[in-house]
C-alpha positions, 0 to 999 in steps of 0.5 A: 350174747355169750357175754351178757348171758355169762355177766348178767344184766345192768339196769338203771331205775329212777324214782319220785315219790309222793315226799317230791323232794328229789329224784332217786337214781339207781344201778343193779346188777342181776346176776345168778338170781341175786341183785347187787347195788352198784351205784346210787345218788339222791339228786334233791330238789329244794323246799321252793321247788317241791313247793312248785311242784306240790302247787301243780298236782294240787288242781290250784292251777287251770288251762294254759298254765297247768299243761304248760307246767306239766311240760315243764316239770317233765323236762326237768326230770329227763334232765334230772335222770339223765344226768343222774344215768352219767353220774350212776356211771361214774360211780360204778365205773361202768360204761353207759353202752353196757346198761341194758335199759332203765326203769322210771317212775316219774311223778304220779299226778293223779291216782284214783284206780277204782271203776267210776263214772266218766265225767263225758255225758254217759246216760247208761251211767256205765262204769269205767276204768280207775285212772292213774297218771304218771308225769315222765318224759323218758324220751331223752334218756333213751335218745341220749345212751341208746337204751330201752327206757320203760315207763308209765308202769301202773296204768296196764295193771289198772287197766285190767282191774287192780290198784296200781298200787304197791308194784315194787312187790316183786323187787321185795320178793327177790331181795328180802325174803328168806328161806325160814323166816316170815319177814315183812317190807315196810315201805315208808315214803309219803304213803307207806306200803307193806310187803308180806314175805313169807319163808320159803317153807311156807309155801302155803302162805301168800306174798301180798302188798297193799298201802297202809295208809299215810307215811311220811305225807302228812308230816311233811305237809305238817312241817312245812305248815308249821315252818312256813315253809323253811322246812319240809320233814321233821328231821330224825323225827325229834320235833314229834319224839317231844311232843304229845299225841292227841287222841282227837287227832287220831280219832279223825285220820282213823276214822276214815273207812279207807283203813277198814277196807281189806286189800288189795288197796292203794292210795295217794295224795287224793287221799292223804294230801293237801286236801286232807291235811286242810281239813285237818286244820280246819278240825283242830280249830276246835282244839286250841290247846294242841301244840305243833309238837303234838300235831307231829307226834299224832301224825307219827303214831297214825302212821303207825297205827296205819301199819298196825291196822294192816297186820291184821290181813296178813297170814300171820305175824312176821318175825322180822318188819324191814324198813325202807324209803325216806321215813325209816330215817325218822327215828321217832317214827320207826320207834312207834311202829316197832312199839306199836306192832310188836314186831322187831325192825331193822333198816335195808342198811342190814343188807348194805342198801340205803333206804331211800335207794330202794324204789329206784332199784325196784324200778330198774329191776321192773324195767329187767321184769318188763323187758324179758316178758315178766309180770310187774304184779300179780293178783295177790299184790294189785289185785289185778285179774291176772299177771300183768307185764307193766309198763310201756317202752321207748326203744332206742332209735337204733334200730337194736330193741329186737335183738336187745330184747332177745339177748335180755330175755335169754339172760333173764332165764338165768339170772332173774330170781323168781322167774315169773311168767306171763306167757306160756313157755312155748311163746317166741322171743323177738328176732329168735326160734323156738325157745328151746331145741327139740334135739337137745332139750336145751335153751338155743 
């Protein structure tokens, strides 16, 4: 106990976002209200696989076969993520036994938050709750390293009237924000996601999230289109820096009233997927002369615009937009958005992480969020009706998740920046007593 409230807490966190085209698998270590990155490594899966993969979500597949695949695509990615835990290890030269859980998102098959009409026969026509489907089988994971393993993180938040959706708020907070200057966090990955972090001094002003719209999907989706199939992404972003945008083309994508309603708000691939880049093509039939360059560089400044469109529910203009996920990569784009919103941008490499590093170190530290009683999301992010602790839990088979948890939640009252709550003070801890002395005033 002693150690693990005087060294702090190891997590490991993984990721699959909507590009598909790999796992993302990191080590943090929180320590005194910080979050350093020991280790991190990109397992990539190749064009057929994501192709694979983007076949079942796509609602191509029916009955026996579809169930069959989603089992199959669960075991690949415990095997995945396993295997990333041994390698995560090795890098950092710290031994499995000293993680103190993991966080993963899996791949999320379906999400569509808002209250609806079940499909079953309902003749009050009675509203339900949004739905949101994570694919994971954190089983193994837990099996293998005898760690509590956290999962299925958005379906608590939607389950009490939010989006789901940004839930790595939180993580941006505690990593990025700063003590005089209003930044903000741009996530781009398939959809892409903005975090306002306001100064420390503004206390009056509130951090908020929400998706702006597509990030990288419809590019991808373009590429691979255009290539048929040999490539997935637009490297650098140098086919759309050639090519011309087209007015029409953005007119379609922005026309759409998703960019006008105000947050909170999520989306997906429902949304900006392979349903809607179709229509798209079926649309540019009426344009013969658009080149494919210029179908990259229309898709690059959408993206952009969608970032633009978000400014405008902000309290005020950030002084500094920081970029993270897959696309920051994508030079044309981080060139449009910068040009676009005015609004000077730099990388998450400022800060000694890699881009693509920082949804999986969002999920390790949710897991840490989780494990030690904390909210995953708030009102102000999800749009939630009150703080929610996220996700579900697989404990280890040995019998140790109440004393591990206690040993958590006692080191998170010194090492967690941002100690949220989600319960009240006076609450108990698993295997403990009261919470603090009543003859000292101290923590036990």
């Amino acid at each position: 106990m002693a150690d693990k409230m005087r060294d702090g807490l190891f997590f490991a966190g993984f990721m699959c976002g909507t590009s598909l085209d790999g796992v993302d698998g990191a080590l943090v270590h929180i320590y005194q209200g910080k979050i350093e990155l020991l280790a991190y490594e990109h397992h990539p899966f190749s064009p057929r696989l994501t192709g694979w993969i983007r076949e079942i979500l796509s609602e191509n597949m029916t009955g026996k076969s579809t169930f069959q695949s989603l089992g199959d695509l669960e075991h690949l990615l415990s095997e995945t993520e396993t295997s990333l835990t041994s390698r995560l290890c090795s890098l950092s030269s710290i031994s499995p036994s000293d993680i103190d859980g993991a966080g993963t998102h899996g791949i999320t098959a379906y999400h569509r938050p808002s209250p609806h009409v079940p499909s079953w026969e309902n003749p009050e026509n009675t509203n339900i709750p949004g739905i949101t489907i994570q694919i994971s089988n954190p089983y193994r994971l837990s099996r293998k390293y005898g760690i509590p393993v956290v999962y299925d993180f958005r379906r608590a938040d939607v389950s009490v009237g939010g989006e789901g959706a940004p839930l790595a708020t939180l993580f941006h907070r505690a990593a990025f924000s700063d003590p005089h200057e209003n930044r903000a966090f741009l996530n781009l990955g398939g959809i892409a996601n903005l975090t306002y972090l306001p100064a420390f001094s503004n206390a009056r002003q509130t951090c908020l999230s929400f998706d702006t719209g597509p990030g990288n999907m419809l590019l991808d989706l373009a590429m691979s289109h255009i290539t048929h199939g040999e490539e997935t992404y637009d490297k650098n972003g140098q086919r759309s820096a050639s090519g011309t945008v087209q007015k029409c083309i953005q007119d379609f994508l922005l026309d759409d009233p998703w960019f006008s309603k105000p947050p909170p708000k999520s989306t997906g691939r429902e949304d900006w997927g392979e349903e809607k880049f179709a229509t798209l093509l079926t649309f540019l039939k009426n344009y013969p002369f658009v080149q494919n360059n210029d179908l990259l560089a229309s898709l690059a400044e959408t993206s952009a615009a969608g970032v633009l469109s978000g400014f405008r529910w902000l309290d005020s203009k950030p002084d500094l937009l920081i970029l993270g996920g897959g696309g920051s990569y994508n030079v044309d784009l981080r060139r449009r958005i910068s040009r676009i919103t005015g609004v000077p941008t730099t990388t998450t490499e400022r800060f000694g992480w890699p881009p693509q590093a920082i949804e999986s170190m969002a999920f390790a530290y949710l897991a840490a969020l989780t494990l030690s009683g904390r909210p995953a999301s708030l009102p102000s992010t999800t749009g939630c009706s009150h703080a929610v602790i996220g996700g579900s839990i697989v404990p280890p088979q040995n019998g140790s998740l109440p004393a591990r948890l206690r040993e958590i939640c006692l080191a998170a009252e010194i090492h967690l920046p941002f100690p949220d709550r989600a319960t009240p003070p006076e609450s108990r801890l698993p295997g403990s007593g009261p919470l603090f002395s009543e003859e000292t005033g101290r923590r036990q």
